[in-house]
N, C-alpha and C positions, 0 to 999 in steps of 0.2 A: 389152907394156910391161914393162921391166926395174925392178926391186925393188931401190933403195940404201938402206940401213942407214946413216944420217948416225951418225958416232961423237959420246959425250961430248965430244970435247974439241977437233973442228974448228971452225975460224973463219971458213973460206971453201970453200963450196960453189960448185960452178961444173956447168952446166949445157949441153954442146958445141952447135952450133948444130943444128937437125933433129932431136934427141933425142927419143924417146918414152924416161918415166921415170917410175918409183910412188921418191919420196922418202919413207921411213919415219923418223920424230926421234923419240925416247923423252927427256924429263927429268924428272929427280927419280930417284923409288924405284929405275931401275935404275944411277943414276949414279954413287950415295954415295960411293963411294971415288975416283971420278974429279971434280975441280975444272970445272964448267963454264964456259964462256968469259964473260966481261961483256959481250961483241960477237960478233953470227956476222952474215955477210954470206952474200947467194944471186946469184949472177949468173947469172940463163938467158937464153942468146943469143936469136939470132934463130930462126922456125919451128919453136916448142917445142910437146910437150905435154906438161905434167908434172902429175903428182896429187902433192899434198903434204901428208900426213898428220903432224899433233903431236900430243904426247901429253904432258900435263904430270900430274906424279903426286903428291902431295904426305902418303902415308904417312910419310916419313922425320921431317915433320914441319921441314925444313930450309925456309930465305929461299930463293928462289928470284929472281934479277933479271937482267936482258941487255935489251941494248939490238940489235934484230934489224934488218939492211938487205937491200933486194931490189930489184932492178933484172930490169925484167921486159921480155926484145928482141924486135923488130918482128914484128908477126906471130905470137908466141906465148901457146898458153893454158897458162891454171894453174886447178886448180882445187884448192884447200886446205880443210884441213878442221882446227880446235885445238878438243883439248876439253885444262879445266883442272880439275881433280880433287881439291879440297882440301886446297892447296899452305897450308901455316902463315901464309906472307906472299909473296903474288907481284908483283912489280913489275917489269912489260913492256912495253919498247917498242916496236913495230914502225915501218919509216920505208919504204914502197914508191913507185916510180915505173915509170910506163908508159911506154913508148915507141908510136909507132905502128903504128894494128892491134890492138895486145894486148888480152887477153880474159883479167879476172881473177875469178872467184868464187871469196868465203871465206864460210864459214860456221865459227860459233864456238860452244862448248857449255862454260861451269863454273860447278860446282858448290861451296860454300863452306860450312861448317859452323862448331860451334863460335866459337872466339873467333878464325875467318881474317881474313886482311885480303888485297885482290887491289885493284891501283890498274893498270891498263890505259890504254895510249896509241897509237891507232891514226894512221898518215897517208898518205893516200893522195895522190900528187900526179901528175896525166894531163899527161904535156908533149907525147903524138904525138896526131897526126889520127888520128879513126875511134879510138880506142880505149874499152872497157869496162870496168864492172866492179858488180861484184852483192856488197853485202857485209851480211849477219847473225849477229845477236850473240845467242843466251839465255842468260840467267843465271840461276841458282837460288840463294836465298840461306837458311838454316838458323839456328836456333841466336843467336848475337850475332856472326853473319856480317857483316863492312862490305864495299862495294865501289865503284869511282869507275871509270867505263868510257867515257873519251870518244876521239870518231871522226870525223875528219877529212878531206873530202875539196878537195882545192885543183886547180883547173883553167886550166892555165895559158894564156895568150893565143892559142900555136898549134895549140892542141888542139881545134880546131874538131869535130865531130860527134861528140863525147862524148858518151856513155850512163852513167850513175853513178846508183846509191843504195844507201843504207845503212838498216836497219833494226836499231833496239835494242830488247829486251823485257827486265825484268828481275821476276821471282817470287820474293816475299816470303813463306816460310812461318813464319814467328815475326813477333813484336808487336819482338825483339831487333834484331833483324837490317833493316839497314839499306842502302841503296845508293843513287849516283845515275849516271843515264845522260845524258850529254851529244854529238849529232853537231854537225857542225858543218858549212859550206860557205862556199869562197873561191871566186866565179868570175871569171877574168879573160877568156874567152870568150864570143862572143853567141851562136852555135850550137850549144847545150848540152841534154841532157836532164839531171837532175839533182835527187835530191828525196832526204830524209832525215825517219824518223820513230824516237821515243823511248816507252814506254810501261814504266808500271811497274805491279805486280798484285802485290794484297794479300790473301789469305782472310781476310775480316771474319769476325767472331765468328757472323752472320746465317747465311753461307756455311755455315762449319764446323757449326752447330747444324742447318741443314737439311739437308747431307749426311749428318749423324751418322744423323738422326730414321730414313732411310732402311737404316738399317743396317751403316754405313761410320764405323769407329774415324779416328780422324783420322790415327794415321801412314798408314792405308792410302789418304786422300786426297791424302795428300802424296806416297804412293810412288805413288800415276797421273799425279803434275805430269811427276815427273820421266821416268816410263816414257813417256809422250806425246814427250816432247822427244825423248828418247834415240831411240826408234822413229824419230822425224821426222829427227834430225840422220846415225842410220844407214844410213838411206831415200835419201840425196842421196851416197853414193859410191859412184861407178862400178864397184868391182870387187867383185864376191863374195867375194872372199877376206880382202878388207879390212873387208867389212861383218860377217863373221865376228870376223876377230880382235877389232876393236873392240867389237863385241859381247860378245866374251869379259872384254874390260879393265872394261868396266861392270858385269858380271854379277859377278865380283871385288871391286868396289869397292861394289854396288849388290848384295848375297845375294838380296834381296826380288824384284830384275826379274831374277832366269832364270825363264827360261821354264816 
């Protein structure tokens, strides 16, 4: 599998038909001096396999907003992987469509502290036969962290033997810090698998007092939420090299989980 470096400032990635591809996106903190686009668009043809890894970084402390499309061709898998890093204020859209066959799992991972604000718009819409798609969300929320995370999956009338669901979890570690998760489902097919579930978690005072009795300062119950996640979310990509480097970009952002 070939390793492409998508740049700051393209708008349109394009994926040839048969490709095997590791798609590596960095924004934010390495982008600063470069303007990123308010739209990028993914076209991967037909009989793809591609890993697509984001990485959103929000050091600079800059807005961060785009509106992302993906058209995903017959017969191709993608497996994606975004974690979002404490971006000031992030607001993203993504708008994905399958074609038939296609084979989509995402898994998503961010972290929000202070006074961020992250407002996410996911949409999935299945228009071929036979196609998939597995998609999960955690989010960690800190501080007087807000966040609005809704997810969307629409299945269109010729999409007969669909497989789709969506899972949201969202961890509240402050009394401040607020968020809501909303999935959502359209079916205009009858032969469909398809289920979606939302769950939000809170450390009650109960919680944290009976941790504590044990011996556990509270940031350190906080930094196993997140080390549990990270572990779990680095756990699910395919390539070693990639569970390293991202490893490394949390370890950076996260001093307390190196190893």
């Amino acid at each position: 599998m070939v390793k492409r470096i998508i740049q700051a400032t393209e708008k349109e990635i394009k994926v040839p038909a048969g490709t095997k591809v590791l798609l590596w996106e960095d924004i934010g903190s390495f982008e600063t001096k470069q303007k990123i686009p308010a739209r990028r668009k993914f076209l991967i043809a037909e009989n793809c396999i591609v890993e697509h890894i984001v990485i959103v970084h929000g050091k600079n402390q800059k807005a961060i907003k785009q509106t992302r499309h993906l058209e995903l061709g017959r017969g191709s898998r993608l497996r994606s992987a975004e974690i979002s890093l404490g971006a000031a204020k992030l607001e993203w859209q993504s708008n994905s469509r399958l074609a038939d066959r296609a084979d989509f799992t995402k898994q998503v991972l961010f972290y929000q502290s202070a006074s961020d604000e992250l407002q996410v718009q996911d949409n999935y819409v299945f228009t071929g036969l036979g196609a998939r798609g597995q998609f999960s969300v955690s989010g960690v929320l800190s501080g007087a962290a807000r966040a609005r995370y809704f997810s969307d999956l629409a299945i269109k009338a010729g999409a007969q033997k669909t497989e789709t669901r969506i899972d949201l979890k969202l961890f509240l570690l402050s009394k401040e810090a607020q968020g809501s998760l909303l999935p959502g489902l359209k079916i205009a097919a009858n032969d469909v698998k398809a289920g979606h579930s939302a769950s939000t978690f809170r450390l009650s005072a109960e919680e944290l007092f009976y941790l504590s009795s044990r011996g556990l300062p509270e940031e350190q119950i906080k930094s196993l939420v997140i080390r549990s996640l990270v572990d779990n979310f680095t756990g699910h990509l395919s390539a070693a090299t990639s569970r390293r480097e991202v490893g490394k970009i949390f370890a950076s952002y996260f001093p307390e989980q190196r190893q």
